[in-house]
SEMINU-278804 format. One record per atom (N, C-alpha, C): residue number from 0; residue in one letter; chain; atom name; x, y, z. Coordinates in nm, 2 decimals, m for minus. Example, Ala and Ser with C-alpha at 12.3 -4.5 7.8 and 13.67 -1.06 7.14 Angstrom:
// SEMINU-278804
NODE;n;res;chain;atom;c1;c2;c3
NODE;0;a;A;N;1.32;m0.57;0.78
NODE;0;a;A;CA;1.23;m0.45;0.78
NODE;0;a;A;C;1.32;m0.33;0.78
NODE;1;s;A;N;1.28;m0.22;0.71
NODE;1;s;A;CA;1.37;m0.11;0.71
NODE;1;s;A;C;1.29;0.00;0.79
//
This chain:
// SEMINU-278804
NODE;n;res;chain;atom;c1;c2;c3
NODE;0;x;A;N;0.08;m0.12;0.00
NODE;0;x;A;CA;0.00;0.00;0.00
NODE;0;x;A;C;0.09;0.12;0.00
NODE;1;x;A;N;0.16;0.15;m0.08
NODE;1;x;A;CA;0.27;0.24;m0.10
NODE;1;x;A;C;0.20;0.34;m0.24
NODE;2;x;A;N;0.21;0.45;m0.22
NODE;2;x;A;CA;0.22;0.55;m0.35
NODE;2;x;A;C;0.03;0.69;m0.34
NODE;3;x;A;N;0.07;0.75;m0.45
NODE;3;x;A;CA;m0.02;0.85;m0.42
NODE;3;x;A;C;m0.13;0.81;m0.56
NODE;4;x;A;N;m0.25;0.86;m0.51
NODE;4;x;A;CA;m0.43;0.87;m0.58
NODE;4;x;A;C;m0.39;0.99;m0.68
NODE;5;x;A;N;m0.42;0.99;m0.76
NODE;5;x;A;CA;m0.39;1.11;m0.85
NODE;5;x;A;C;m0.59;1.18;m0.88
NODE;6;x;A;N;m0.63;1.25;m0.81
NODE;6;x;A;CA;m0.78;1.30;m0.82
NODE;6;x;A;C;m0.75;1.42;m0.86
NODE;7;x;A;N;m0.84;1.43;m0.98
NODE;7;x;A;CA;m0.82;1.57;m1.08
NODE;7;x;A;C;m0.70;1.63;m1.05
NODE;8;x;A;N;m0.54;1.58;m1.07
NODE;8;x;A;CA;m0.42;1.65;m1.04
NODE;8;x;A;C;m0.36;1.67;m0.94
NODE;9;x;A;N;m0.43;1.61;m0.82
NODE;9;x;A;CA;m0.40;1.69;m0.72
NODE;9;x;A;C;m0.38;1.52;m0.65
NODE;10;x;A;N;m0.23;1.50;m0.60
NODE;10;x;A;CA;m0.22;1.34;m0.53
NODE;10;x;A;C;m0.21;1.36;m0.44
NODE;11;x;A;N;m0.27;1.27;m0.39
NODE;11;x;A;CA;m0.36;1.20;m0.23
NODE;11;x;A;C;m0.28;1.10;m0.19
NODE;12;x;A;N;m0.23;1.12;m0.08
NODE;12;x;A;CA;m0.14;0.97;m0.03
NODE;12;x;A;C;m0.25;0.89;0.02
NODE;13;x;A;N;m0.23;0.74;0.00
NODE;13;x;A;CA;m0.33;0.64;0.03
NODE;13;x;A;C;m0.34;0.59;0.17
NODE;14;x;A;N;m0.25;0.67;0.26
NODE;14;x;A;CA;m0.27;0.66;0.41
NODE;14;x;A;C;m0.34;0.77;0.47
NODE;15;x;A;N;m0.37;0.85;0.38
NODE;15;x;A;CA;m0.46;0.96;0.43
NODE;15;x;A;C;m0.61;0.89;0.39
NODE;16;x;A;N;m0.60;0.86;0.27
NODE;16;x;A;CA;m0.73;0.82;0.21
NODE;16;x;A;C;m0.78;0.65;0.35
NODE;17;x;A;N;m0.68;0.60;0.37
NODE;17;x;A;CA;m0.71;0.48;0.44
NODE;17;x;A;C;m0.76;0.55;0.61
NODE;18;x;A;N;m0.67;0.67;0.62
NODE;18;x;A;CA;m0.68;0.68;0.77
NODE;18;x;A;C;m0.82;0.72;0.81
NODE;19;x;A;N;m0.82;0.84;0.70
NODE;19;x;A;CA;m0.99;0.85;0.69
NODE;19;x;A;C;m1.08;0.74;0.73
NODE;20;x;A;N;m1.09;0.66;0.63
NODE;20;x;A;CA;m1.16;0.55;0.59
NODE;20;x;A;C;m1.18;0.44;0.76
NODE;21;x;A;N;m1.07;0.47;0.79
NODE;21;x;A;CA;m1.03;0.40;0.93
NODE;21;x;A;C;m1.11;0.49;1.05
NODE;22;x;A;N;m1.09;0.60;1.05
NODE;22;x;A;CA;m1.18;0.67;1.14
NODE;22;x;A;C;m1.35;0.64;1.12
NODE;23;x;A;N;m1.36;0.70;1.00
NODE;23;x;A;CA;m1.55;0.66;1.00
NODE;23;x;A;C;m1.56;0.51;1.02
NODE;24;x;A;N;m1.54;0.38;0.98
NODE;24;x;A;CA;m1.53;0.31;1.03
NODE;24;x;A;C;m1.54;0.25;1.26
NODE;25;x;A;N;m1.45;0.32;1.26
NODE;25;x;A;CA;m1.42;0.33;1.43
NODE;25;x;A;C;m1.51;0.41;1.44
NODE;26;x;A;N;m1.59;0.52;1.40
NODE;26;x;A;CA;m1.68;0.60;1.47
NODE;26;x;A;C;m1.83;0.52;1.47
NODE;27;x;A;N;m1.88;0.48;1.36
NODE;27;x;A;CA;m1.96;0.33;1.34
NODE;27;x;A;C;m1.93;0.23;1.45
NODE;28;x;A;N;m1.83;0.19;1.46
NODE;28;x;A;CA;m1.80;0.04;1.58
NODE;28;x;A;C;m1.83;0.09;1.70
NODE;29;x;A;N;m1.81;0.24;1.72
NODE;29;x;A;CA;m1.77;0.29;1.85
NODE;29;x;A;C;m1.96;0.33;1.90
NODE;30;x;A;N;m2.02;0.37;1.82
NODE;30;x;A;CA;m2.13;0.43;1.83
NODE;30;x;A;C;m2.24;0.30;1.81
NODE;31;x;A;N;m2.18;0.22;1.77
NODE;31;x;A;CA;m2.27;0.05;1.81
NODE;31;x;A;C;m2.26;m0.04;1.93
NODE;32;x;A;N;m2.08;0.01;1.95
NODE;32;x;A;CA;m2.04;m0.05;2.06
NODE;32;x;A;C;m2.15;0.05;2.21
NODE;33;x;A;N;m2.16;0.21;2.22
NODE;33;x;A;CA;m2.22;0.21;2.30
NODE;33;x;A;C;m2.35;0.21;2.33
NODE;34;x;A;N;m2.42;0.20;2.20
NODE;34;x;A;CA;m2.57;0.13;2.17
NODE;34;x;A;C;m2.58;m0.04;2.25
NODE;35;x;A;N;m2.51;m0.06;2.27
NODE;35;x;A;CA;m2.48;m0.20;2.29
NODE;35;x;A;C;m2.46;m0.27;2.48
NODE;36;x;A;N;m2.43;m0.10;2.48
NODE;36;x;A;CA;m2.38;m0.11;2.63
NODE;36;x;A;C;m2.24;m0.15;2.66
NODE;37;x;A;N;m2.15;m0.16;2.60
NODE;37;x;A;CA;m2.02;m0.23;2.62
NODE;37;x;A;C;m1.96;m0.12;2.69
NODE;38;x;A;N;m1.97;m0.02;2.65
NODE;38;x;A;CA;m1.89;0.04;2.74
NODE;38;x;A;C;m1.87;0.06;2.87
NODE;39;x;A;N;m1.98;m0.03;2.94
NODE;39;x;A;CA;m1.98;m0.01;3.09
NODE;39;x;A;C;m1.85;m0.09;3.10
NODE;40;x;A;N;m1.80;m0.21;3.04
NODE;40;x;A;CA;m1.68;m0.27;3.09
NODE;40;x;A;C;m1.53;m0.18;3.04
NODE;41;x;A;N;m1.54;m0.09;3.02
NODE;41;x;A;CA;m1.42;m0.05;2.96
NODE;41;x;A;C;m1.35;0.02;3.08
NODE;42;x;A;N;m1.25;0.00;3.08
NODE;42;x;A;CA;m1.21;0.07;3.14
NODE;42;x;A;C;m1.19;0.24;3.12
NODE;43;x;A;N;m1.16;0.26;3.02
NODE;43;x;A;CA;m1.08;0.39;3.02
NODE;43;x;A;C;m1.13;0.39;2.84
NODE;44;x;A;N;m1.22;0.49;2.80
NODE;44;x;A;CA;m1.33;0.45;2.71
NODE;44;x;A;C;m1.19;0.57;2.56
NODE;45;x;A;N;m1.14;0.65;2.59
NODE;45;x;A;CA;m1.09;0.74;2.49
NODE;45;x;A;C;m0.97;0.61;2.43
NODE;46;x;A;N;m0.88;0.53;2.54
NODE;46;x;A;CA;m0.76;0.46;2.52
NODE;46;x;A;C;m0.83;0.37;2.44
NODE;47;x;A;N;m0.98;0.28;2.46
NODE;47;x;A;CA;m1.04;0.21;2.40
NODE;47;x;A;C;m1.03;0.22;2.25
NODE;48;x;A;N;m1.10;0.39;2.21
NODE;48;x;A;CA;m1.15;0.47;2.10
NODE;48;x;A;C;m1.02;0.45;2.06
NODE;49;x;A;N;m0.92;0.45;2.10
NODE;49;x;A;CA;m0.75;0.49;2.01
NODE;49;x;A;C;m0.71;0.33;1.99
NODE;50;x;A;N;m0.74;0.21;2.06
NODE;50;x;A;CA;m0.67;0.10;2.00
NODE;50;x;A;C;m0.79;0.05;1.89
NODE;51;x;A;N;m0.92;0.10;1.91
NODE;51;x;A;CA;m1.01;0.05;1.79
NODE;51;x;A;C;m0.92;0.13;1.67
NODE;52;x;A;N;m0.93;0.21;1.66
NODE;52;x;A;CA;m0.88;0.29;1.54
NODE;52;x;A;C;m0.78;0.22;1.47
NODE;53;x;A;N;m0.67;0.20;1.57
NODE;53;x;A;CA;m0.55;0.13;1.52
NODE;53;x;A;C;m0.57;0.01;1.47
NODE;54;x;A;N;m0.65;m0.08;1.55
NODE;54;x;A;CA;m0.70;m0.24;1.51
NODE;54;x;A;C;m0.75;m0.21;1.36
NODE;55;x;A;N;m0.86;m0.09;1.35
NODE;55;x;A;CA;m0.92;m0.11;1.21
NODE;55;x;A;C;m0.83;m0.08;1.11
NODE;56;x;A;N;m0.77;0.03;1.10
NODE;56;x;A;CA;m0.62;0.09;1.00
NODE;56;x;A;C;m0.53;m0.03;0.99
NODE;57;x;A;N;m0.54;m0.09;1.10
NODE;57;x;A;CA;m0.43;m0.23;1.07
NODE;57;x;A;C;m0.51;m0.34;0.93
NODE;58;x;A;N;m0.64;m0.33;0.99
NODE;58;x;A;CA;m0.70;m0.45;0.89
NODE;58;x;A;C;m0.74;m0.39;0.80
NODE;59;x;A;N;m0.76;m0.24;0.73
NODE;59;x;A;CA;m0.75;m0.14;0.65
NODE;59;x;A;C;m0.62;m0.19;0.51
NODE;60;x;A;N;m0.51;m0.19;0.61
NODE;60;x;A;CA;m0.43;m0.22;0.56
NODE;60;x;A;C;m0.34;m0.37;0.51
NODE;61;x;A;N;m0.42;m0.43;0.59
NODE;61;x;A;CA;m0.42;m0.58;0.52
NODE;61;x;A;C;m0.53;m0.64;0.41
NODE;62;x;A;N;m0.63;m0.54;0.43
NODE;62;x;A;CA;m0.73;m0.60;0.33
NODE;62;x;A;C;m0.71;m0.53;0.18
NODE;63;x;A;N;m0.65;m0.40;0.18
NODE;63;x;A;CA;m0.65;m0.29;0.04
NODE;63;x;A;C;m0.58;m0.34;m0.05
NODE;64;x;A;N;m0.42;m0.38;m0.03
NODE;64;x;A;CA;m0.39;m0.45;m0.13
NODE;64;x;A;C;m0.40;m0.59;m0.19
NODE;65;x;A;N;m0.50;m0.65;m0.16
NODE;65;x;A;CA;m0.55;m0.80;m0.19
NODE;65;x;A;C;m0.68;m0.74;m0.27
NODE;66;x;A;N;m0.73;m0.64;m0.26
NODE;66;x;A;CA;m0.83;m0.59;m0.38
NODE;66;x;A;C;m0.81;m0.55;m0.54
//
């Protein structure tokens, strides 16, 4: 997953475009997760919100170039 999006002239690194993609994602998981109630077990709910992020950007990134 190396190199830049070229949109009308103007190139987009694909870790911007992924990181993105990684946040809306986590803000979905995060806003099901406390529909869900899970949050009562968490400890520490922001540190939570920061390894979901990472977990999804990770499989962001194992899944993009296999497409």
């Amino acid at each position: 997953m190396t190199g830049h999006l070229n949109i009308y002239g103007v190139y987009v690194p694909v870790l911007l475009i992924a990181m993105l993609a990684a946040y809306g994602l986590k803000s979905l998981l995060a806003a099901l997760l406390q529909r869900l109630g899970f949050y009562r077990w968490v400890w520490h709910p922001p540190l939570f919100n920061l390894a979901l992020y990472i977990l999804v950007l990770g499989a962001l990134f194992n899944l993009v170039p296999r497409m």
